[in-house]
C-alpha atoms as an extended CHARMM CRD file, in Angstrom:
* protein
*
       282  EXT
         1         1  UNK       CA             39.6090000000      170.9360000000      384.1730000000  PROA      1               0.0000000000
         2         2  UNK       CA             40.6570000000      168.3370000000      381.9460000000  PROA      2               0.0000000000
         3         3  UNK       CA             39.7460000000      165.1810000000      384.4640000000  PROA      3               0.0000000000
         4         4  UNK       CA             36.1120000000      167.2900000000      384.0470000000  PROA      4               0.0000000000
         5         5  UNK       CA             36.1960000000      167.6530000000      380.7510000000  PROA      5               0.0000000000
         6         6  UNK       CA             37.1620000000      163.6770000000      380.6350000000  PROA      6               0.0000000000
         7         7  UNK       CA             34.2590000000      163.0930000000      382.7060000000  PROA      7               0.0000000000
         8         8  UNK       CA             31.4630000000      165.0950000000      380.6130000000  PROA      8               0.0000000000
         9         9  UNK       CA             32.3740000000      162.7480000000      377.6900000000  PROA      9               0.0000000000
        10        10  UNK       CA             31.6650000000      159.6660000000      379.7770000000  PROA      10              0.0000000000
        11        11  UNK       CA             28.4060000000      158.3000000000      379.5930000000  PROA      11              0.0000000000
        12        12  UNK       CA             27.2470000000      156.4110000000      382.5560000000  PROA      12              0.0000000000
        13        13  UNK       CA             28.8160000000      152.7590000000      382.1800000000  PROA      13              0.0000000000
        14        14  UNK       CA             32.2400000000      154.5090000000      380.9590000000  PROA      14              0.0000000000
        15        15  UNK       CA             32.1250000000      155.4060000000      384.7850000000  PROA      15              0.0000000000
        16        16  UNK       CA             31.4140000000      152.3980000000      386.1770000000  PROA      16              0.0000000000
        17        17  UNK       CA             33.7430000000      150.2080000000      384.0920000000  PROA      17              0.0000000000
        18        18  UNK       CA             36.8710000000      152.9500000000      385.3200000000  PROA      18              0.0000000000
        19        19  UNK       CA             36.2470000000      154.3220000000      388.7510000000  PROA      19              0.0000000000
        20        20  UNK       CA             34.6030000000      151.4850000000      390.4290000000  PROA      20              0.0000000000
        21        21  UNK       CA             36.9250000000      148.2990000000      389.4250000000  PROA      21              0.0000000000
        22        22  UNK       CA             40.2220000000      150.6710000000      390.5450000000  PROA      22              0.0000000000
        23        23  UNK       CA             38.2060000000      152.6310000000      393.9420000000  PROA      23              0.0000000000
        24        24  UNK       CA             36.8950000000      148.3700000000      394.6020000000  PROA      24              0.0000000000
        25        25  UNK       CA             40.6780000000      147.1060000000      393.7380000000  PROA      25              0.0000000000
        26        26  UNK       CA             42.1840000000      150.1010000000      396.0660000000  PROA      26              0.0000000000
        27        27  UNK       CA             39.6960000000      150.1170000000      399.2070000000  PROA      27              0.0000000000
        28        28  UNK       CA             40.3890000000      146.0540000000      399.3000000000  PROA      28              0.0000000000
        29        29  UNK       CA             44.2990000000      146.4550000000      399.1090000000  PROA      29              0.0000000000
        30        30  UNK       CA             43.4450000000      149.0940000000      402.5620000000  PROA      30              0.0000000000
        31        31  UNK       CA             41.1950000000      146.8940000000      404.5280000000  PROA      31              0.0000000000
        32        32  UNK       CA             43.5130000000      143.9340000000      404.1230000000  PROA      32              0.0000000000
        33        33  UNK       CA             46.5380000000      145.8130000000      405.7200000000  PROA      33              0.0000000000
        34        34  UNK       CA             45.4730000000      146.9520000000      409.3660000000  PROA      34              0.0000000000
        35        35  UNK       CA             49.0790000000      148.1720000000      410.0850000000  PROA      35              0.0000000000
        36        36  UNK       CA             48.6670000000      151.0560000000      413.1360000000  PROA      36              0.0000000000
        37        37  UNK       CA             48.6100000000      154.5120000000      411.8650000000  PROA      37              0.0000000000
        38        38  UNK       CA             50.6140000000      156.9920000000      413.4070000000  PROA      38              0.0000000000
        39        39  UNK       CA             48.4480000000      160.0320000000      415.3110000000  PROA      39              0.0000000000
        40        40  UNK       CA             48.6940000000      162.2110000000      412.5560000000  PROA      40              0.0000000000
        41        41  UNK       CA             46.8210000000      160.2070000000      410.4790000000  PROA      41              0.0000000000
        42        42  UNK       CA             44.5340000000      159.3550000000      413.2700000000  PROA      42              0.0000000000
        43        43  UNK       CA             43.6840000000      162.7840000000      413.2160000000  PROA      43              0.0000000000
        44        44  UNK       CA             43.3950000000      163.8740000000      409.8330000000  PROA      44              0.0000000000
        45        45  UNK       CA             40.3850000000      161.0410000000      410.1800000000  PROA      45              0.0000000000
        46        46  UNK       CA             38.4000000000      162.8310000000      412.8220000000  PROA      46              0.0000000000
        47        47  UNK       CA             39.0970000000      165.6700000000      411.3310000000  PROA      47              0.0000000000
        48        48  UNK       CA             36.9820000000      164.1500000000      408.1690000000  PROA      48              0.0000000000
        49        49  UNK       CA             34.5560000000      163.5360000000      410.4020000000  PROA      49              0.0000000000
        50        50  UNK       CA             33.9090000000      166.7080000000      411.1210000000  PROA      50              0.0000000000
        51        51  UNK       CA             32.1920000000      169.2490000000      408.4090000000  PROA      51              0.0000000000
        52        52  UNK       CA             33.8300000000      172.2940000000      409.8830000000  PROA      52              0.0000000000
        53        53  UNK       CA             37.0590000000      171.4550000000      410.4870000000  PROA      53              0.0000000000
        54        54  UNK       CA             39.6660000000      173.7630000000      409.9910000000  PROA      54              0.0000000000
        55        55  UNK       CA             41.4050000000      171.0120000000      407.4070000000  PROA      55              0.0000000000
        56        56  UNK       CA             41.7250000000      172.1270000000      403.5400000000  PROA      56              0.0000000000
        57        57  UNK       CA             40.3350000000      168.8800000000      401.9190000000  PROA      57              0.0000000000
        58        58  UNK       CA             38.6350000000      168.3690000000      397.7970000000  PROA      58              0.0000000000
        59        59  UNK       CA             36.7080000000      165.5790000000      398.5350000000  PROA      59              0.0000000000
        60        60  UNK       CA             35.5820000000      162.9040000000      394.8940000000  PROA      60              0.0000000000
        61        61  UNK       CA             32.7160000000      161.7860000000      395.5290000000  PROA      61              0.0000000000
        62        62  UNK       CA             31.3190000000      158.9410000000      393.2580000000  PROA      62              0.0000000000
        63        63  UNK       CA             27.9080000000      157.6700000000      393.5780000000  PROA      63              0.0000000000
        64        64  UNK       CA             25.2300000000      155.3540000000      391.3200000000  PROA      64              0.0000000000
        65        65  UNK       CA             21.6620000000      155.4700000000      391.7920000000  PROA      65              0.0000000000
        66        66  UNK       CA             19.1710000000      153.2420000000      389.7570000000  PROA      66              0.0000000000
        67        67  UNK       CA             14.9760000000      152.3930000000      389.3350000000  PROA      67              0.0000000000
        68        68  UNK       CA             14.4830000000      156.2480000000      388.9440000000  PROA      68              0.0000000000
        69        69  UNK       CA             11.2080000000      157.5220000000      387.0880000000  PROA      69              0.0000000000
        70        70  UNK       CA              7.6680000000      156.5930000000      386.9480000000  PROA      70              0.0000000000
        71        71  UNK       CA              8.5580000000      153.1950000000      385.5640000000  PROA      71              0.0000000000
        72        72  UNK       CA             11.8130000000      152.3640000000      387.5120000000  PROA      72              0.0000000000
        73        73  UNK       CA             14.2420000000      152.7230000000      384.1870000000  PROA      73              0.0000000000
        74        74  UNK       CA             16.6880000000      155.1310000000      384.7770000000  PROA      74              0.0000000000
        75        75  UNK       CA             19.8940000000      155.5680000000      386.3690000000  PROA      75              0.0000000000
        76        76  UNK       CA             22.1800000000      157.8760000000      387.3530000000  PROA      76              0.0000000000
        77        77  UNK       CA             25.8340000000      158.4790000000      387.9720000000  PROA      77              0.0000000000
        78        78  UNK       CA             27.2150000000      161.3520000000      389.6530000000  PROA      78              0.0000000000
        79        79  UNK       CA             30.7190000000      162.7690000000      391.1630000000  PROA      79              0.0000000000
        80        80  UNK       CA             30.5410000000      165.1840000000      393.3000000000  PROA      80              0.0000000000
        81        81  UNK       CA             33.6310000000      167.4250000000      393.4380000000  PROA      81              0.0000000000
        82        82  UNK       CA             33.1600000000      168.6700000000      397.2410000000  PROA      82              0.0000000000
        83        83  UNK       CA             36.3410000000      171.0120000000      398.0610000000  PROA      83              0.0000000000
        84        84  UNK       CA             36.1240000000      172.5560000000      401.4150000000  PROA      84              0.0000000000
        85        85  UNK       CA             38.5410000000      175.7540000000      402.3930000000  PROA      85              0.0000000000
        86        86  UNK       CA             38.5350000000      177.5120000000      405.6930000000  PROA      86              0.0000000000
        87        87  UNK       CA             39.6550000000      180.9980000000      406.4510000000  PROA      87              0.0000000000
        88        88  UNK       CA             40.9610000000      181.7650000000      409.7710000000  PROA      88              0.0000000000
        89        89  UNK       CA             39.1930000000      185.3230000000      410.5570000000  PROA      89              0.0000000000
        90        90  UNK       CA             40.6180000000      186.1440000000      413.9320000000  PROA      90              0.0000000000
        91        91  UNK       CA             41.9150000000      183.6160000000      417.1850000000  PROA      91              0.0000000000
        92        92  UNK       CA             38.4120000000      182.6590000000      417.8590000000  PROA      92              0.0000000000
        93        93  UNK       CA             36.7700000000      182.0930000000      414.8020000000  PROA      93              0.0000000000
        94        94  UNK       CA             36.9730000000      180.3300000000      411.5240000000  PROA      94              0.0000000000
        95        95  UNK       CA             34.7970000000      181.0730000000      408.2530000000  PROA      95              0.0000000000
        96        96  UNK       CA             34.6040000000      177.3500000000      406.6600000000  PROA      96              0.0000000000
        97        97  UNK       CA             33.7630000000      176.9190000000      402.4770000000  PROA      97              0.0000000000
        98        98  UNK       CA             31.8180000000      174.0030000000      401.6080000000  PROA      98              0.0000000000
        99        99  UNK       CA             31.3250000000      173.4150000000      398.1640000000  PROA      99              0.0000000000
       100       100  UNK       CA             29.4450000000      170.5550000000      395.7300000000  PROA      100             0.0000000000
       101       101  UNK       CA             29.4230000000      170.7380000000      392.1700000000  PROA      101             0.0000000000
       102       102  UNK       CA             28.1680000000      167.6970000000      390.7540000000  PROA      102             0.0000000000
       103       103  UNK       CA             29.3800000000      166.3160000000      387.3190000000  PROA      103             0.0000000000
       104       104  UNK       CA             26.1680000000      164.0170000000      386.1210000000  PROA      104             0.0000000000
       105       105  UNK       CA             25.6460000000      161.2980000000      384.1120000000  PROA      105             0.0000000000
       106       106  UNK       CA             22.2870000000      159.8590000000      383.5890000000  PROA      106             0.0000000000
       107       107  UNK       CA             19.8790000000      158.0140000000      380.9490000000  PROA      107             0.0000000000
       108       108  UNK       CA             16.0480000000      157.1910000000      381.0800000000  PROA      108             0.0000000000
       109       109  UNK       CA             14.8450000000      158.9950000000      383.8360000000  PROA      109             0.0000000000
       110       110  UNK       CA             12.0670000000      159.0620000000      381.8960000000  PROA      110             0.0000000000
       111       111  UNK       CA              9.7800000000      157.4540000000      379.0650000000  PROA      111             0.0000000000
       112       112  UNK       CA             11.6650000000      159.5080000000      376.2850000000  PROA      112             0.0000000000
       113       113  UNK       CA             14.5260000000      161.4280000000      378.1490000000  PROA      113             0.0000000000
       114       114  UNK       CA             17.9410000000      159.7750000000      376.4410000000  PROA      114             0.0000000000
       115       115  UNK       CA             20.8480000000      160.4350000000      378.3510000000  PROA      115             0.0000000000
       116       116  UNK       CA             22.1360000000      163.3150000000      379.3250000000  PROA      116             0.0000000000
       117       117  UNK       CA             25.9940000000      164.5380000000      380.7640000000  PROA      117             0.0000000000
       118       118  UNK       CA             27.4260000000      167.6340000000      382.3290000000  PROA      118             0.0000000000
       119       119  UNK       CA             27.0740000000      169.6420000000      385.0860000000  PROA      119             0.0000000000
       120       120  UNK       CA             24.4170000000      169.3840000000      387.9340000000  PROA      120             0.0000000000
       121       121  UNK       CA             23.2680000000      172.9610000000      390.2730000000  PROA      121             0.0000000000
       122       122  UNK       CA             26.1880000000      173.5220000000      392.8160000000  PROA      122             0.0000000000
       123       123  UNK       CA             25.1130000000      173.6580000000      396.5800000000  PROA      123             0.0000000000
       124       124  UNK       CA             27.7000000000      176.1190000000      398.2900000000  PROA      124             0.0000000000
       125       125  UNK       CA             27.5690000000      176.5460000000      402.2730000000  PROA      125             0.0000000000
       126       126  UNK       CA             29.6510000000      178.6760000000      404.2410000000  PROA      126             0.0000000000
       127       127  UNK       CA             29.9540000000      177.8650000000      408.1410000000  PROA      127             0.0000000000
       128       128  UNK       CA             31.1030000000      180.4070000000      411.2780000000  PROA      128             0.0000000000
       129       129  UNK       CA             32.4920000000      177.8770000000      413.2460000000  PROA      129             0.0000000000
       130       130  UNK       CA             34.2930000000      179.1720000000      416.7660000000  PROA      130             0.0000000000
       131       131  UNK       CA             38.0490000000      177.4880000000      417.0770000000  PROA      131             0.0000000000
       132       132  UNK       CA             37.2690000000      175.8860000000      420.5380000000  PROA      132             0.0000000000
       133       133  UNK       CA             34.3880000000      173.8420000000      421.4140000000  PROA      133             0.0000000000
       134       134  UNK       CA             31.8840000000      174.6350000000      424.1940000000  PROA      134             0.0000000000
       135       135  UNK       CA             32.4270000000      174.4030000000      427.4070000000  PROA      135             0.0000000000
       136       136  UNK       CA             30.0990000000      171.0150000000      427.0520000000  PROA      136             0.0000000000
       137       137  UNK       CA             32.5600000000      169.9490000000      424.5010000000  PROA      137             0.0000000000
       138       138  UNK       CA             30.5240000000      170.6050000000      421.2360000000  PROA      138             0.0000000000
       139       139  UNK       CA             31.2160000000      172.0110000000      418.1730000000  PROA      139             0.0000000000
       140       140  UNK       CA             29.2000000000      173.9490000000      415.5940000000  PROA      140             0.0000000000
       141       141  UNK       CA             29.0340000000      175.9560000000      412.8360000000  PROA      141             0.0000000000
       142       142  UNK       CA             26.1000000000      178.2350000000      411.2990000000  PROA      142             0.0000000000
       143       143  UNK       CA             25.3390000000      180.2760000000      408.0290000000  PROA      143             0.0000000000
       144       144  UNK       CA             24.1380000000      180.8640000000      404.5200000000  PROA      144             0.0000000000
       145       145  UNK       CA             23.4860000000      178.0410000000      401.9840000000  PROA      145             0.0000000000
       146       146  UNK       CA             23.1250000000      178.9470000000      398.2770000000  PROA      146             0.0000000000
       147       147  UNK       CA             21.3690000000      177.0420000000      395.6820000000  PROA      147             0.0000000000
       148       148  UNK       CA             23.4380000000      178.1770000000      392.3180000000  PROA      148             0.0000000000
       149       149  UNK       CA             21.8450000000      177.5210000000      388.9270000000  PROA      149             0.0000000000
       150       150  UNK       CA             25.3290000000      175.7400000000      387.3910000000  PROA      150             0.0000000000
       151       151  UNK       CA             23.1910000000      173.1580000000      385.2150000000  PROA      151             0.0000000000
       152       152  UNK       CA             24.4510000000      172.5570000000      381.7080000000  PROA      152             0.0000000000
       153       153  UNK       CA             21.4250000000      170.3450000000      380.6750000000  PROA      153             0.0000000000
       154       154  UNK       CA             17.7290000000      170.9800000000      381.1380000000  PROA      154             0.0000000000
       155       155  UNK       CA             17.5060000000      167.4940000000      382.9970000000  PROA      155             0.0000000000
       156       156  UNK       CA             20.7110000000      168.0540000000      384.8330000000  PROA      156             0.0000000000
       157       157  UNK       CA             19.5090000000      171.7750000000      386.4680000000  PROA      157             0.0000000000
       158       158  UNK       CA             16.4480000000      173.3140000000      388.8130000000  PROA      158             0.0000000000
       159       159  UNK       CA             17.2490000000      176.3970000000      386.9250000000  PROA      159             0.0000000000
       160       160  UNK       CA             16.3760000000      178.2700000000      390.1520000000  PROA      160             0.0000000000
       161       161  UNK       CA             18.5410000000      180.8010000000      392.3970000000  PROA      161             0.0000000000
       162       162  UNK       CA             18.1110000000      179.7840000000      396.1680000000  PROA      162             0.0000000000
       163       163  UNK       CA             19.3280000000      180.5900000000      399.6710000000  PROA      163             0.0000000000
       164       164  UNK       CA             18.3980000000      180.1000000000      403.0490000000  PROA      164             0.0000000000
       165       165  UNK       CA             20.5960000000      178.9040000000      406.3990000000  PROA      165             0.0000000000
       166       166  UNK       CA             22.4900000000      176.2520000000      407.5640000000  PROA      166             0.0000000000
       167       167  UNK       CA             23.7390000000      174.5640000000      410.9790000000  PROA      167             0.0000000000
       168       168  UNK       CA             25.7350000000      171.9970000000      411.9040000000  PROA      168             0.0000000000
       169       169  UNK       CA             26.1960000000      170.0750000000      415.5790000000  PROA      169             0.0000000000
       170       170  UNK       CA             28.3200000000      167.1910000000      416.8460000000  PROA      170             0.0000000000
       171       171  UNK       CA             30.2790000000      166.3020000000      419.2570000000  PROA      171             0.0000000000
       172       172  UNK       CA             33.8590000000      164.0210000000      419.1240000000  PROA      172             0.0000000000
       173       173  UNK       CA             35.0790000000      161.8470000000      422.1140000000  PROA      173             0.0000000000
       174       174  UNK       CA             37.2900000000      158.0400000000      422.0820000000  PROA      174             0.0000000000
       175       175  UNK       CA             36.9540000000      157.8820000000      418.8300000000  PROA      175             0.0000000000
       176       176  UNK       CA             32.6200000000      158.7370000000      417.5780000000  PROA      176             0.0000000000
       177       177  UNK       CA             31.9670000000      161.6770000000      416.0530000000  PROA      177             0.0000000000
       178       178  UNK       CA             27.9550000000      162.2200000000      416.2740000000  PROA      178             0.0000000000
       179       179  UNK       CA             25.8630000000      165.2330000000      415.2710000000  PROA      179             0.0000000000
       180       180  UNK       CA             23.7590000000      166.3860000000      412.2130000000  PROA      180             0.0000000000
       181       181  UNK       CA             24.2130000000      168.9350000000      409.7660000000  PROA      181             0.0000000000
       182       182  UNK       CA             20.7630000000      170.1460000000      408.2560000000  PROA      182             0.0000000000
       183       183  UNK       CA             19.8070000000      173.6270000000      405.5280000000  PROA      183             0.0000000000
       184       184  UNK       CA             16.9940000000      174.6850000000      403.7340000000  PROA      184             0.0000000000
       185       185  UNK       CA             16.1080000000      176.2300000000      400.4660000000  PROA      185             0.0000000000
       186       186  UNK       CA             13.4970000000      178.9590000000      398.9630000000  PROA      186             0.0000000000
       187       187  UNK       CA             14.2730000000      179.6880000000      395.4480000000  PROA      187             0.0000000000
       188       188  UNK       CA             14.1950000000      183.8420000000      394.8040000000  PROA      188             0.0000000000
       189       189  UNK       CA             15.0260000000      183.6290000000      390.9330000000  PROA      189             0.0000000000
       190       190  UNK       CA             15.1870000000      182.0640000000      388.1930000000  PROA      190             0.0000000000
       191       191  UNK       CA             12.9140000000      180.6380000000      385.5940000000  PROA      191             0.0000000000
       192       192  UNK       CA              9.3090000000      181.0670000000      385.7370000000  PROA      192             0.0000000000
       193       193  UNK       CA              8.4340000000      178.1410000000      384.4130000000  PROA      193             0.0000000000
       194       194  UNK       CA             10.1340000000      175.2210000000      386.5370000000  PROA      194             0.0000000000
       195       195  UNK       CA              8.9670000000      174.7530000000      389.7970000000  PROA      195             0.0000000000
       196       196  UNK       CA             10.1220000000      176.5370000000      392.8970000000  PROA      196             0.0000000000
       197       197  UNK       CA             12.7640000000      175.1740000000      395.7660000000  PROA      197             0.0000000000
       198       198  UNK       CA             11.5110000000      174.6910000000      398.9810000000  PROA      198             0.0000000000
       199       199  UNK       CA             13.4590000000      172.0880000000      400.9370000000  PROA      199             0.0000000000
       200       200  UNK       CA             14.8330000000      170.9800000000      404.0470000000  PROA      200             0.0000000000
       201       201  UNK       CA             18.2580000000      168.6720000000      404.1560000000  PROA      201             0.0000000000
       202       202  UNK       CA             18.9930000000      167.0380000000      407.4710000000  PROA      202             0.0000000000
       203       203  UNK       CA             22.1270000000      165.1320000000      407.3430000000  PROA      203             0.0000000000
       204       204  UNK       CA             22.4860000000      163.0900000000      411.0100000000  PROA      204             0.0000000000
       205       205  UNK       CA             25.9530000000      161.0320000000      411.3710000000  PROA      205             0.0000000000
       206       206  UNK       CA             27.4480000000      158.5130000000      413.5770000000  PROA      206             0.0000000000
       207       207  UNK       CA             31.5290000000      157.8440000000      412.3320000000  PROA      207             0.0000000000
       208       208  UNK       CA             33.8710000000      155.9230000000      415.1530000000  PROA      208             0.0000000000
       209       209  UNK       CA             37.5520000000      156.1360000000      413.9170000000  PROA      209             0.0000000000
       210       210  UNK       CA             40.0620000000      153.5320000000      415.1570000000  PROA      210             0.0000000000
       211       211  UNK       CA             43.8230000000      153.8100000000      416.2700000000  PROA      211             0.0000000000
       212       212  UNK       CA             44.4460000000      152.3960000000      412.4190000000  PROA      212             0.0000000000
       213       213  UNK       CA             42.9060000000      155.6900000000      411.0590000000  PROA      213             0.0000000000
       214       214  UNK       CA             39.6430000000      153.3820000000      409.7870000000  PROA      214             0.0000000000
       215       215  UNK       CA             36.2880000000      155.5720000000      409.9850000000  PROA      215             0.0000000000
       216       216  UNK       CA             33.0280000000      153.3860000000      410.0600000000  PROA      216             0.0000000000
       217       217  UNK       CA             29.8970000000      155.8090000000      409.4670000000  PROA      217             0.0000000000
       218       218  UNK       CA             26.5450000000      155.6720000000      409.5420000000  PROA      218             0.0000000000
       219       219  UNK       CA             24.4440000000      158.2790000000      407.9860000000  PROA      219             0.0000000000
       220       220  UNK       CA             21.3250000000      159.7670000000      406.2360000000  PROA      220             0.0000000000
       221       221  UNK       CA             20.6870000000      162.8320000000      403.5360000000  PROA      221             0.0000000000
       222       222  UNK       CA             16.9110000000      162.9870000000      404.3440000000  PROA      222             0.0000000000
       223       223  UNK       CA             15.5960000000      165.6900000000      402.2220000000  PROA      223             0.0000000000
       224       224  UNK       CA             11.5200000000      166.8260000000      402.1500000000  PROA      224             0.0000000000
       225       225  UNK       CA             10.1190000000      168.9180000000      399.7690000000  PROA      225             0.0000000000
       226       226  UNK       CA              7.6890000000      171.2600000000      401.8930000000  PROA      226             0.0000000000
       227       227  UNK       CA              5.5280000000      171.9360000000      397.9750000000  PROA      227             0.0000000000
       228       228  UNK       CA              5.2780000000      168.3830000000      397.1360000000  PROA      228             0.0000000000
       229       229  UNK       CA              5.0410000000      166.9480000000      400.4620000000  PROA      229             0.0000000000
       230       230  UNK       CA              7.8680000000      164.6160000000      399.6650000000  PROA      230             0.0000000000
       231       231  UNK       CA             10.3770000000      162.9080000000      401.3280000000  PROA      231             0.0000000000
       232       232  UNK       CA             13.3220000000      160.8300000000      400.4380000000  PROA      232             0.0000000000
       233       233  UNK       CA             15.7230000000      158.6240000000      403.1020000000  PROA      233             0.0000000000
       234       234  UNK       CA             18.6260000000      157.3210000000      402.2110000000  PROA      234             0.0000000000
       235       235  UNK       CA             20.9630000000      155.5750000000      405.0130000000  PROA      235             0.0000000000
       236       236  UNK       CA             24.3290000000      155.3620000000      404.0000000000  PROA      236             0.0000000000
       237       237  UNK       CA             27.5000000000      153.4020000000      405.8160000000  PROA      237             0.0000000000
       238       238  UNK       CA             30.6660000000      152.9850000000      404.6100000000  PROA      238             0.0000000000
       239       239  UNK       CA             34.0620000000      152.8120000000      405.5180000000  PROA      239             0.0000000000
       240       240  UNK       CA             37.4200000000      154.9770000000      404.7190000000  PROA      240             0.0000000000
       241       241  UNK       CA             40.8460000000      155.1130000000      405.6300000000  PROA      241             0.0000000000
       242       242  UNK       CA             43.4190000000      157.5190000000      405.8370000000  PROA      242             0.0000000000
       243       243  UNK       CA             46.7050000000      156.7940000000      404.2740000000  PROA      243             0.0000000000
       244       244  UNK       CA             49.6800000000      158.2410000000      401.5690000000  PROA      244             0.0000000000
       245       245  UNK       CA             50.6340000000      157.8180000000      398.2910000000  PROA      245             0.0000000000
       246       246  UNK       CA             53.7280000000      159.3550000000      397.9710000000  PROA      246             0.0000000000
       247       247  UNK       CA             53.7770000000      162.2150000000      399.7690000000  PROA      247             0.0000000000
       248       248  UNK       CA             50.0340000000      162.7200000000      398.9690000000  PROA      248             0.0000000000
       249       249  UNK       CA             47.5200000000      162.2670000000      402.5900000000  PROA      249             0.0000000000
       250       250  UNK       CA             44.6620000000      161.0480000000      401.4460000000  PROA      250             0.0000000000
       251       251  UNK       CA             41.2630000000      159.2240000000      402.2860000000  PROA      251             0.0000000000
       252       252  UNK       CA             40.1910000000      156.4010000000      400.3060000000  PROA      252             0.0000000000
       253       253  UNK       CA             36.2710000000      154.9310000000      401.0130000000  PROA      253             0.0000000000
       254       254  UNK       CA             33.4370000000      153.1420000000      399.5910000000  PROA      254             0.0000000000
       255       255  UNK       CA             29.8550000000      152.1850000000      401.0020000000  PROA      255             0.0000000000
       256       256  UNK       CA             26.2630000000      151.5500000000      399.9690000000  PROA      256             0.0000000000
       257       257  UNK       CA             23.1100000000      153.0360000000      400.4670000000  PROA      257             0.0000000000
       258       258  UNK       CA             19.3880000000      151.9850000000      400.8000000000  PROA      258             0.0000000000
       259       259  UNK       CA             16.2700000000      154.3860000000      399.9660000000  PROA      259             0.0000000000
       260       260  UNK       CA             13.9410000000      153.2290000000      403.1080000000  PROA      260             0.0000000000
       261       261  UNK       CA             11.5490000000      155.9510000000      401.2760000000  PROA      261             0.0000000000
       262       262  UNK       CA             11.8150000000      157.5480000000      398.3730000000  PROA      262             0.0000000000
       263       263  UNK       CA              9.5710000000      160.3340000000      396.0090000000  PROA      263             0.0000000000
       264       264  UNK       CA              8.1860000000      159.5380000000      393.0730000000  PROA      264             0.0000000000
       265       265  UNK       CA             10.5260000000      159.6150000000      390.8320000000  PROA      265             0.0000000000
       266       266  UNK       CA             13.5800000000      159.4560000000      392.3430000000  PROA      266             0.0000000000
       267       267  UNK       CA             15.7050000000      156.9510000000      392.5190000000  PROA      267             0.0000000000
       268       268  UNK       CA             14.8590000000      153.2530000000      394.7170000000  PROA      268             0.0000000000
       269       269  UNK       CA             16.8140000000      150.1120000000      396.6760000000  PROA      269             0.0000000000
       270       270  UNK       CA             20.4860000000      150.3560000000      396.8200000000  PROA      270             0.0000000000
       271       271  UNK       CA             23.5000000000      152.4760000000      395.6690000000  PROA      271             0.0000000000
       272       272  UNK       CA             26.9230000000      152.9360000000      396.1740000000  PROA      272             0.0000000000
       273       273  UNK       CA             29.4530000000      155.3320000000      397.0240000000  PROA      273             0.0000000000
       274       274  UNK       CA             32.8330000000      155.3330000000      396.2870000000  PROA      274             0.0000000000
       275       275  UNK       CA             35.1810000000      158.2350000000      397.6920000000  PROA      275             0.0000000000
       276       276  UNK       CA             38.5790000000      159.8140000000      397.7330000000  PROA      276             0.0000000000
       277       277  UNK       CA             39.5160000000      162.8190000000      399.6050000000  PROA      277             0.0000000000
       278       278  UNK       CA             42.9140000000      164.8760000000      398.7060000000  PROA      278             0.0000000000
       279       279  UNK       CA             44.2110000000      166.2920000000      401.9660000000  PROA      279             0.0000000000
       280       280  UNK       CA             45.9780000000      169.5960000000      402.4930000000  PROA      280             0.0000000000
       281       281  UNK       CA             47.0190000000      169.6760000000      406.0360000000  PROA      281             0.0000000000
       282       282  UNK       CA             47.8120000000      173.4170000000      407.2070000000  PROA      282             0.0000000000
């Protein structure tokens, strides 16, 4: 609570000028020691790279997004606070939490709009995922995805209850994890006067994981919006590691992303990402 309450009182270049010099500084000092991993490690990686594995993990998730509004002004900072907790329900099957609640920074969006900080609308997924793949040597996960109304700013929120299902797919052999995660959205309450969710996510991903516990991945977060007839694609790569501080296992990552289409008003060209995932091994 208090990093969040730090956060809120940020405006957007307060981020920058703290969390990306020390996640830059920190994902160099990685990538310039290759020293071998031990197999634990190895596997807490590909277990990253997988959305429902059974791995307690509160992924930080800091990304900037710029040229957003009608005349290409705006930008954005977010951090997404992602934790993910699985429940083992009985020898064959695990019930897998995913949650994001972004904290949001953002000015200029539009002609007019100021800035704005606080909390975004938190996007909570919860997976049935069998403990063993298939026979074919796949794993997956299904279930309900929730759209929650957590917006502290009238910028910052849809102001609209949602739900509707969710899947994920992949597959994990010599080191690639492929598959794709996708959901999608109807809003069912809410305020009358903001427009209505309807919208499909489809997250494909490509990671390959070497014997030094570095993940290269290769990604999108398409997203279409079936009223507007809207879609934006972002591709995303970037590279993480898995390492300690202390006792602490952690991942430690950064990338960038490009909009190869966007809506709008949303945001255009490139971004970055800067991550670091707290691990709680079982």
């Amino acid at each position: 609570m208090v990093i969040l309450g730090s956060l809120l009182r940020m405006g957007p270049s307060g981020w920058g000028q703290r969390f990306a010099p020390l996640m830059v500084t920190l994902l160099a000092t990685l990538a310039a020691n290759p020293a071998a991993a031990d197999e634990y490690e190895v596997d807490l990686a590909l277990q990253l790279a997988n959305p429902v594995a059974a791995l307690i993990s509160v992924p930080l998730q800091l990304n900037y997004e710029s040229d957003i509004g009608p005349i290409d002004e705006g930008d954005r900072w977010f951090l997404n606070v992602q934790p993910v907790v699985p429940f083992d329900l009985n020898p064959r099957w695990n019930l897998i939490s995913r949650t994001i609640l972004p904290v949001v920074s953002q000015q200029d969006i539009f002609p007019g709009a100021g800035s704005q900080t606080g909390l975004g609308d938190t996007v909570q997924s919860f997976f049935l995922s069998p403990k063993a793949p298939t026979a074919g040597g796949w794993i997956w996960g299904a279930g309900p995805v929730l759209l929650l109304p957590t917006g502290t700013d009238d910028l910052l929120t849809r102001d609209k209850g949602g739900a509707g299902p969710t899947v994920v797919f992949l597959k994990q052999a010599n080191g690639w994890t492929r598959g794709v995660l996708a959901n999608h959205l109807w809003s069912f309450a809410g305020s009358s006067n903001r427009d209505d969710v309807n919208a499909s996510f489809v997250q494909p991903f490509l990671t390959y994981t070497t014997p030094t516990s570095l993940s290269y991945s290769l990604s999108s977060e398409t997203t279409y919006d079936w009223d507007r007839e809207e879609w934006a694609v972002p591709v995303n790569f970037s590279v993480s590691r898995v390492t300690r501080v202390g006792t602490q296992l952690l991942s430690v990552g950064g990338g960038v992303r490009y909009w190869v289409n966007d809506t709008a008003n949303g945001p255009e060209g490139f971004g970055f990402r800067l991550n670091v995932t707290l691990l709680f091994p079982r």
